[in-house]
N, C-alpha and C positions, 0 to 999 in steps of 0.2 A: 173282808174282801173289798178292793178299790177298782177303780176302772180309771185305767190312762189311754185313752185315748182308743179302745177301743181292746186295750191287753186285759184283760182281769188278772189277779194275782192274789196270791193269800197273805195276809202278814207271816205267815211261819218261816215264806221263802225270805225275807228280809234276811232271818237271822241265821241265812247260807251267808251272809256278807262278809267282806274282809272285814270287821268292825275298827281296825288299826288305819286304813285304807281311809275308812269314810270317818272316822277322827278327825283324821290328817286335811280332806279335802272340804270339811265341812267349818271350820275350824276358823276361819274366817267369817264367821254369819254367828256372832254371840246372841245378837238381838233376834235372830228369829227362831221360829220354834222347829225343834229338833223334828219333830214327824214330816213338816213338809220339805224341810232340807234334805232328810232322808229318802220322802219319794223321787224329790227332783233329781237327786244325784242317782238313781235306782234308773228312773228313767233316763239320764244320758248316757249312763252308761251299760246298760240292757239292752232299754228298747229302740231307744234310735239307731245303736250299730248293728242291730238285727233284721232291722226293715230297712238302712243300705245296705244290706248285705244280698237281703230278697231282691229287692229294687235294682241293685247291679247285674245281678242273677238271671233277672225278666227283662233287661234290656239286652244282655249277651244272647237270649234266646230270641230276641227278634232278629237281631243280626244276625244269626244262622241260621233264619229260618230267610233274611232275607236273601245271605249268599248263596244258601242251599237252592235258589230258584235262578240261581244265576249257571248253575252248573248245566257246562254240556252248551251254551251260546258263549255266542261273541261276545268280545268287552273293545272300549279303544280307552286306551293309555297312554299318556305321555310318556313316552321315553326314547330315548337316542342307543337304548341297548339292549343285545338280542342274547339271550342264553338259549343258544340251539342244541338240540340233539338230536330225535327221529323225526323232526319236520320235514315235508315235503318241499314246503315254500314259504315265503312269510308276506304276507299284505303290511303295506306302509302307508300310511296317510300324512300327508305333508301341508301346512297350512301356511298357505300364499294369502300376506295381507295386505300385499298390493301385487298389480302384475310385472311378473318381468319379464325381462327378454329369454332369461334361457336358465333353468335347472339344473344343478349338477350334484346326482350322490354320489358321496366318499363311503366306502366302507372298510372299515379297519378291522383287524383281528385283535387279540389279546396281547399282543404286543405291538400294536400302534401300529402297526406295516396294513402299509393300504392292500387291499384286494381284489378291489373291484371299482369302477368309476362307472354311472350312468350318465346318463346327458337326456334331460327330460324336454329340452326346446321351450319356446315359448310359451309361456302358462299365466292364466287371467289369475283376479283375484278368485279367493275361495279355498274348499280344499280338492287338494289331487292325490290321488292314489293310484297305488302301480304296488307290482308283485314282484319280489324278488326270489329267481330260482334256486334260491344258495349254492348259486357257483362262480368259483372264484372268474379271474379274468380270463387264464388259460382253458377255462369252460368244465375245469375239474368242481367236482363235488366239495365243500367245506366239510372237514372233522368238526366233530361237536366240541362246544367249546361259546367263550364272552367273545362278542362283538358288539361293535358300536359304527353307528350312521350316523353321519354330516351332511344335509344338503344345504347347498348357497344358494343362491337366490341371485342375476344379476340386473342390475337397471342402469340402462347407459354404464359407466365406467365404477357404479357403483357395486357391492358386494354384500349382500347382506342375508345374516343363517336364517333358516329356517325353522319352524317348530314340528317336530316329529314325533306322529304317535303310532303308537303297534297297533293292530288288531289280532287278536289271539282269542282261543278259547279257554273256556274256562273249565280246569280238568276237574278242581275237588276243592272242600273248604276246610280248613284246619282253627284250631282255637291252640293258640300259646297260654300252656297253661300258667307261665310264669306272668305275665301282664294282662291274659285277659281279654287280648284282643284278636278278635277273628279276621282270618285270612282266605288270601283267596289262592291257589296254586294254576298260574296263568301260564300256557305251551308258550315257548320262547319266554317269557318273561322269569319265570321264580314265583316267587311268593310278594304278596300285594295286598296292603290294607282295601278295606271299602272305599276309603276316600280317594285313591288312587283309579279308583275308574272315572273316566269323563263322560262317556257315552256307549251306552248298549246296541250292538251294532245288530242289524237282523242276519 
């Protein structure tokens, strides 16, 4: 019986080994002695990818434990687009890093054709937020459906965009089982890594 690092193991399981395998990898170390070549190569290739395996395992479940308290509140997100469907309205946050004279959002549909134009007037620095009723200009209701917001920003004869984040909630939390990585399912947005939230809104 040995003890690596806290594994105990019997010599019997050794001789589960490929012996062809650890020939081949060992095979290289003439001058040293075969028992400790054999535990060390036992141990990389056992017990270290067993406990990354644990170790990726226990961090996937903090991450779900941490999205899973994220469900049912706000989030704010940078993004310039909207995947609607049964929303009501949608809050937009718009971040003025200096002020200017006067605000204007564009909002397009999925085929670039404008739909809407707001005019927000003159706005300091900071951020400003305003609510859009998803409706178009003729005052109809939007189909559900990708859209995307531009607002400009203008200062004297100058033009310059703006940084636009959603505010949305957060419906449920998914794990892709093919990468590993947990997601968030955000109303108007889709689906969203953790590091895609900026701020937890109340």
């Amino acid at each position: 019986m040995f003890d690596l690092d806290g594994y105990s193991y019997k010599y019997d399981d050794l001789n589960q080994l490929d012996n062809s395998a650890f020939s081949n990898e060992t095979a290289f170390l003439p001058c040293i002695d075969k028992t400790w070549a054999l535990l060390t190569w036992y141990h990389l290739n056992y017990i270290i990818p067993d406990f990354s395996k644990r170790l990726t395992s226990t961090f996937q479940s903090n991450q779900i434990l941490q999205a899973s308290a994220l469900v049912g509140r706000k989030v704010i997100i940078a993004s310039d687009h909207l995947l609607i469907d049964k929303e009501i309205s949608c809050r937009i946050l718009v971040e003025v890093v200096t002020k200017v004279n006067k605000a204007i959002v564009y909002i397009y549909d999925c085929t670039d054709r404008l739909i809407r134009k707001l005019l927000l007037n003159e706005q300091p620095a900071g951020f400003l937020e305003f609510e859009w009723d998803l409706l178009d200009h003729q005052g109809l209701r939007i189909p559900a459906g990708k859209y995307s917001i531009h607002v400009i920003g203008s200062i004297a004869s100058k033009k310059i965009a703006l940084k636009t984040l959603i505010i949305a909630n957060v419906n449920g939390v998914n794990l892709d089982p093919k990468i590993g990585e947990v997601t968030l399912s955000v109303a108007g947005i889709g689906e969203i890594s953790l590091e895609q939230v900026e701020f937890i809104s109340n």
